[in-house]
C-alpha positions in Angstrom: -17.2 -38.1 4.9 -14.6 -35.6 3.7 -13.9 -32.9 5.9 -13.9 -29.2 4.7 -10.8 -27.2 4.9 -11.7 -23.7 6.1 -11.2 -20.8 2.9 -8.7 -18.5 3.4 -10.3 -15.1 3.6 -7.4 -13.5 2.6 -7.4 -15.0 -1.0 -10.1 -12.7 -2.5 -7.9 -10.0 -1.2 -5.0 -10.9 -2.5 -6.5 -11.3 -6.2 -7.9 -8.1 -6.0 -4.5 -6.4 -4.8 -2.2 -8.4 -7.5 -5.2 -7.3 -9.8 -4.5 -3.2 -10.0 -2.0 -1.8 -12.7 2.1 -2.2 -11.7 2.1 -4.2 -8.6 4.7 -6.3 -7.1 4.3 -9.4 -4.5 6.5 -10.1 -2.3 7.0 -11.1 1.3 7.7 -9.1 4.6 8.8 -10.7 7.3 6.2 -14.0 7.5 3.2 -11.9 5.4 2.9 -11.1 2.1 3.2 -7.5 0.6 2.2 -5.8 -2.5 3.5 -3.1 -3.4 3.2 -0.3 -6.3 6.4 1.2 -7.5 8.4 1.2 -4.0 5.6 2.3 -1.9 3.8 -0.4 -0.1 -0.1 -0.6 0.2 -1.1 -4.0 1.5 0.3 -6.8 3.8 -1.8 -9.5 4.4 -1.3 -13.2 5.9 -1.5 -15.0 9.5 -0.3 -13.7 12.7 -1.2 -15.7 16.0 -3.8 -18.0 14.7 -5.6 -15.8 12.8 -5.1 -13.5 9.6 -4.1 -9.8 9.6 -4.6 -7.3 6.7 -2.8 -3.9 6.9 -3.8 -1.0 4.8 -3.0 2.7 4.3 -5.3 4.9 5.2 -6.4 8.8 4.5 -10.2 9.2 4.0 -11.6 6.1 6.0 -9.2 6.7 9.0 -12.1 8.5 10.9 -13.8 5.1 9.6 -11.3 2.9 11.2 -10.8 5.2 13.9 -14.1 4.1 15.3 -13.8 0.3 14.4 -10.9 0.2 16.2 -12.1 2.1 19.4 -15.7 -0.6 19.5 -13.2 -3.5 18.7 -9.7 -3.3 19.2 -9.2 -6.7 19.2 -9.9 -6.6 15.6 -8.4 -2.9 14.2 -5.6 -1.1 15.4 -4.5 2.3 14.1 -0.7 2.3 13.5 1.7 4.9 12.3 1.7 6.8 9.2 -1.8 6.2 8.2 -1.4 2.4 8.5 -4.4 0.1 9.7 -4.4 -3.2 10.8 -7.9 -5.6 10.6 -7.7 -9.2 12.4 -10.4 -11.8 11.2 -10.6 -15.2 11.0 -12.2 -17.6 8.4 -15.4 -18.4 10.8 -15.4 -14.4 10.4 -14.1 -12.7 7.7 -13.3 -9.4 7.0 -16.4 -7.7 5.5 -16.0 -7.3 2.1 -17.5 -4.1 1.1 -14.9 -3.3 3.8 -11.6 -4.4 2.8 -12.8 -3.3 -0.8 -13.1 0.0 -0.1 -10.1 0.4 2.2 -8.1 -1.9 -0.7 -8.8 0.9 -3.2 -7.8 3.8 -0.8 -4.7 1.9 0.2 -3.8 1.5 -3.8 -4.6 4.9 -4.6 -2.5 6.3 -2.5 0.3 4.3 -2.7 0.5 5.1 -6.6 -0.3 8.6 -6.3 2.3 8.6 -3.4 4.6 6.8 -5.8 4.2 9.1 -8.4 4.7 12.7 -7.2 8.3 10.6 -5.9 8.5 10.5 -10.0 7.7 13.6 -10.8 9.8 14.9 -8.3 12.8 13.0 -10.1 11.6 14.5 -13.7 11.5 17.5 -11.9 15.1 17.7 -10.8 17.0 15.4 -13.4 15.5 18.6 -16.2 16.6 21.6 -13.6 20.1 19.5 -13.4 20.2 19.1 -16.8 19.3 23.5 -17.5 22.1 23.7 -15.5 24.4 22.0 -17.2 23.6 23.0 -20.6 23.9 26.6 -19.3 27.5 25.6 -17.6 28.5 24.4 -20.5 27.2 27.7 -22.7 28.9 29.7 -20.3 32.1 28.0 -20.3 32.2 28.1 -24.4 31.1 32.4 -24.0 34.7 32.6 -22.0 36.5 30.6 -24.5 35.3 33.0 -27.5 
């Protein structure tokens, strides 16, 4: 009789978070990251015998707040908005769950990624005013 590996809970996850629009995999320290632009919103892998999933959170913190005050042994709040969920295959993260808290992390990560690009626009067209008007200036003297 062939024995069943156990499912790594983290896969669904992972397809979902490679899924979205510009995202990069890669690996931090022993877990894997994915990240949008440079700004980070998922690492996921195992850590002491079980799996650990790390989002960024604004809206669901009150959310994870309580989670993690009724079972600390699986959610921590961190810094920055970062929250950590510890499951095992036996028991999973709930999906609706890490869906949810997936999407938020995403969301926020691009929309974090892209005000950082706008602000670049921003300054590379008031750098380049002020060169064309340096340089306008500098041909009024010569005339």
């Amino acid at each position: 009789m062939a024995v069943s590996k156990p499912t790594d809970p983290t896969e669904p996850i992972r397809l979902k978070a490679s899924s979205y629009p510009a995202v990069d995999e890669g690996t931090a320290c022993t877990q894997s990251s994915f990240k949008t632009g440079k700004r980070a919103f998922l690492y996921v892998g195992m850590q002491g015998g079980r799996y650990k999933a790390m989002f960024k959170l604004q809206q669901s913190m009150p959310q994870a707040t309580k989670l993690a005050r009724e079972a600390p042994d699986d959610y921590e709040i961190g810094l920055n908005g970062w929250v950590t969920a510890r499951f095992t295959a036996d028991r999973p993260m709930p999906k609706k769950l890490w869906d949810k808290w997936l999407d938020e992390s995403y969301e926020l990560s691009a929309a974090a990624g892209s005000k950082t690009s706008d602000r670049k626009a921003v300054k590379k067209e008031a750098t380049s005013k002020t060169k064309r008007a340096a340089k306008a200036k500098k041909k009024a003297k010569r005339k």
